[in-house]
N, C-alpha and C positions, 0 to 999 in steps of 0.2 A: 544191451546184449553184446556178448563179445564171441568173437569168430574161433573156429577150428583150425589152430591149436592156440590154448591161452597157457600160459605158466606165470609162475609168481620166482621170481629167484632173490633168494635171503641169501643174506653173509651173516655168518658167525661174526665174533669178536676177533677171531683171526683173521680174518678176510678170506674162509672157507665157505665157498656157492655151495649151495642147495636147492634144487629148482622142486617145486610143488604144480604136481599137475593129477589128472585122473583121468583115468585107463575106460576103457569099456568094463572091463573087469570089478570095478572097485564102483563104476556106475549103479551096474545091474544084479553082482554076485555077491553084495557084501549088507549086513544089517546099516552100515552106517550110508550105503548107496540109497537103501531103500530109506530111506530119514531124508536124504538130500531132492528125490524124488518127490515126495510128499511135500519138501521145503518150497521146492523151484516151479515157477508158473506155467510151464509148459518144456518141453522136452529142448529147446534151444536156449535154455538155459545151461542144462549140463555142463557146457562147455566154458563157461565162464568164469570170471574170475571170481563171484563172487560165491559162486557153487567150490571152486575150491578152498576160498577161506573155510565156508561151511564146512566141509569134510574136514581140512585141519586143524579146523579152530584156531585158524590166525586171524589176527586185531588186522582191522582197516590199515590200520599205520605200518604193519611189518612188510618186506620187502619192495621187490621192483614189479608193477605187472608188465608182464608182456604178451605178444601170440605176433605170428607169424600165418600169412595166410598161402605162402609160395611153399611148394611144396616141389619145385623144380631141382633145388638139391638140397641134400640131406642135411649139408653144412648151418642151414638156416634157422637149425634147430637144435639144444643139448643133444648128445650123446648117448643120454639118457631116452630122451622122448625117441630118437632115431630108433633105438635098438626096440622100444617096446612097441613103433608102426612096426617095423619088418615081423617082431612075433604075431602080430596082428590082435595086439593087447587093445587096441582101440577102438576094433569092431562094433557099434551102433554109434559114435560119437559123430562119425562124417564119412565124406566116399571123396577126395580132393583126388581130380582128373590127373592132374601130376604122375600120382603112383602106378598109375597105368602106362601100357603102351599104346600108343595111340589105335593101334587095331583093337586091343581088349575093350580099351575105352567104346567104341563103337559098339564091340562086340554087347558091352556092359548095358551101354544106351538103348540096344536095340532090344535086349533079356530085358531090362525093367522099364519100356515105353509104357505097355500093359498096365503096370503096377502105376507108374506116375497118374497116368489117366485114371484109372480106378481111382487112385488118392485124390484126383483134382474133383473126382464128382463128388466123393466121399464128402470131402472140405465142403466144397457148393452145397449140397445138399444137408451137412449139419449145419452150415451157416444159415441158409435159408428157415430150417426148422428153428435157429435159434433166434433169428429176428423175428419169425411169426411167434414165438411164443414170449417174445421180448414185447414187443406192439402189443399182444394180447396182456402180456402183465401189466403194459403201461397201461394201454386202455382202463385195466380194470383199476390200479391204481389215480387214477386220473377221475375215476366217477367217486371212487370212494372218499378221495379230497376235495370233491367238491359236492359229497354228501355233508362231510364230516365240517367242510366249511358252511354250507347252509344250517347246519344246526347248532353251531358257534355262533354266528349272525343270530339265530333266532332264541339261541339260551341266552345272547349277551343285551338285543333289543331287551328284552324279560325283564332280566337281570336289570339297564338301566331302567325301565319304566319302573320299575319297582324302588329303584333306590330314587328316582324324582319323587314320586309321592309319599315312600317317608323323611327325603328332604324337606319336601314344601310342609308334610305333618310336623314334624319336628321343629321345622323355623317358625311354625305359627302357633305352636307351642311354648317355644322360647319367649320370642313376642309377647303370649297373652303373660305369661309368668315373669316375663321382663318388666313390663307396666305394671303387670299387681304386687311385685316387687320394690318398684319405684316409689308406688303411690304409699304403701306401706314404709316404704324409709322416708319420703318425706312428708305424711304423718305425725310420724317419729320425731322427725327432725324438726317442726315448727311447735309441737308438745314440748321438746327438747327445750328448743330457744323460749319460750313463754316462759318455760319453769325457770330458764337460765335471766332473763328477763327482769321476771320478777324477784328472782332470789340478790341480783344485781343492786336493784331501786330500794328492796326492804335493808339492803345492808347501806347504801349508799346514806340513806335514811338516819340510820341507825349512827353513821359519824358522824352525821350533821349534827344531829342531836347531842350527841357526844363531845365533841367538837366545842358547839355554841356553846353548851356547860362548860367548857374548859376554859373558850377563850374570855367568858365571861367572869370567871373566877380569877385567869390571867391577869385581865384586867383590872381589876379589884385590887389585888396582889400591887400591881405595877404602880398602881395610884396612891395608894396606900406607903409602900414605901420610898416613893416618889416627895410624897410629906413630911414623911419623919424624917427625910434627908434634907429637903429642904428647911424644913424645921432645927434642925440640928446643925449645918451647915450655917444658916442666918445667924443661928443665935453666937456662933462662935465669932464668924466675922464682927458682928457689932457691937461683940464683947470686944474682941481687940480693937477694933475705931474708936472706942468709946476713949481709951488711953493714947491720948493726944501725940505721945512721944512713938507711938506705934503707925503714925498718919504721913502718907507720904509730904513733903516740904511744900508742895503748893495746899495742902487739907488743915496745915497744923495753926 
């Protein structure tokens, strides 16, 4: 919150001041006052800085803020602001003891002691009504949360006892259909290896078989012409030994 009086003062590109402030006038008598009314959290707002942006719709970032709360000489304030206290354009903004003479002042003090007092009961007394029905909304908030929690607790206990038992349903589900799965695949699988077994031995079988004919015939083959080489081999050699001049020097 900021004090009576606040202004913002901007410079142009030329380095021309412009101070932004608001009047009583422009508070209380104008459509955009009552928009800033409705904006601002209570009535000591007004005077701030941020209720003037408001009204001028100036960005955070544009100018300098200021206020001044001495009110001792006129000097301590634009020129601007000075001329528009003396019209008394300010009227509901503030009452700064300053602008009085110290008799008026008194005078002022002793005309609205009354008024303070009424306002100070005024206060106490909506304060008090607003903490009894503050207490009363919490109370009542405070049981409804701890309705609203006991039957969270008792929809969620539910909720889990419910989802244990079709856990444990379901895992002993799985279980029996896990084992009559198993026992079915391996079934399967030693039906499988039998056949694969058997199909194995009747072929292993079947080379043998195959096989022994072969190397039986190999053999035959091999001895066979094993003979006729030899045969044919001999009879050449001891055709040539037979011709003396053919015989090495120790044979001849």
């Amino acid at each position: 919150m900021c004090d009576f009086i606040s202004w913002i003062e901007v410079k142009d590109k030329v380095g021309k001041v412009k101070n932004y402030y608001l009047t009583g006038n422009q508070v209380f008598d104008t459509p955009r006052g009552k928009m800033l009314r409705d904006w601002c959290q209570n009535p000591d707002d007004y005077v701030g800085h941020g209720a003037i942006r408001f009204y001028y719709e100036l960005d955070s970032g544009i100018g300098k803020e200021k206020e001044c709360t001495n009110f001792a000489k006129p000097d301590n304030f634009p020129p601007e602001i000075v001329a528009d206290i003396k019209a008394g354009k300010m009227r509901g903004l503030g009452t700064p003891e300053e602008l009085l003479t110290p008799a008026c002042w008194a005078e002022y003090e002793a005309k609205t002691q009354t008024a303070r007092a009424e306002y100070k009961v005024k206060i106490q007394t909506a304060r008090a009504e607003y903490e009894a029905k503050e207490q009363t909304a919490w109370a009542e908030y405070k049981a409804k949360q701890r309705a609203a929690r006991a039957e969270y607790e008792a929809k969620t206990q539910t909720a889990r006892a419910e989802y244990k038992v079709k856990i444990q349903t379901a895992r002993a589900e799985y279980e029996a259909k896990e084992q009559t799965a198993r026992a079915e695949y391996e079934a399967k699988e030693q039906t499988a290896r039998a056949e694969y077994e058997a199909k194995t031995q009747t072929a292993w079988a079947e080379y043998e078989a195959k096989t022994q004919t072969a190397r039986a015939e190999y053999k035959v083959k091999i001895q066979t012409a094993r003979a006729e080489y030899e045969a044919k081999t001999q009879l050449v050699f001891w055709d040539m030994f037979a011709d003396v001049k053919n015989r090495a020097k120790a044979w001849r």
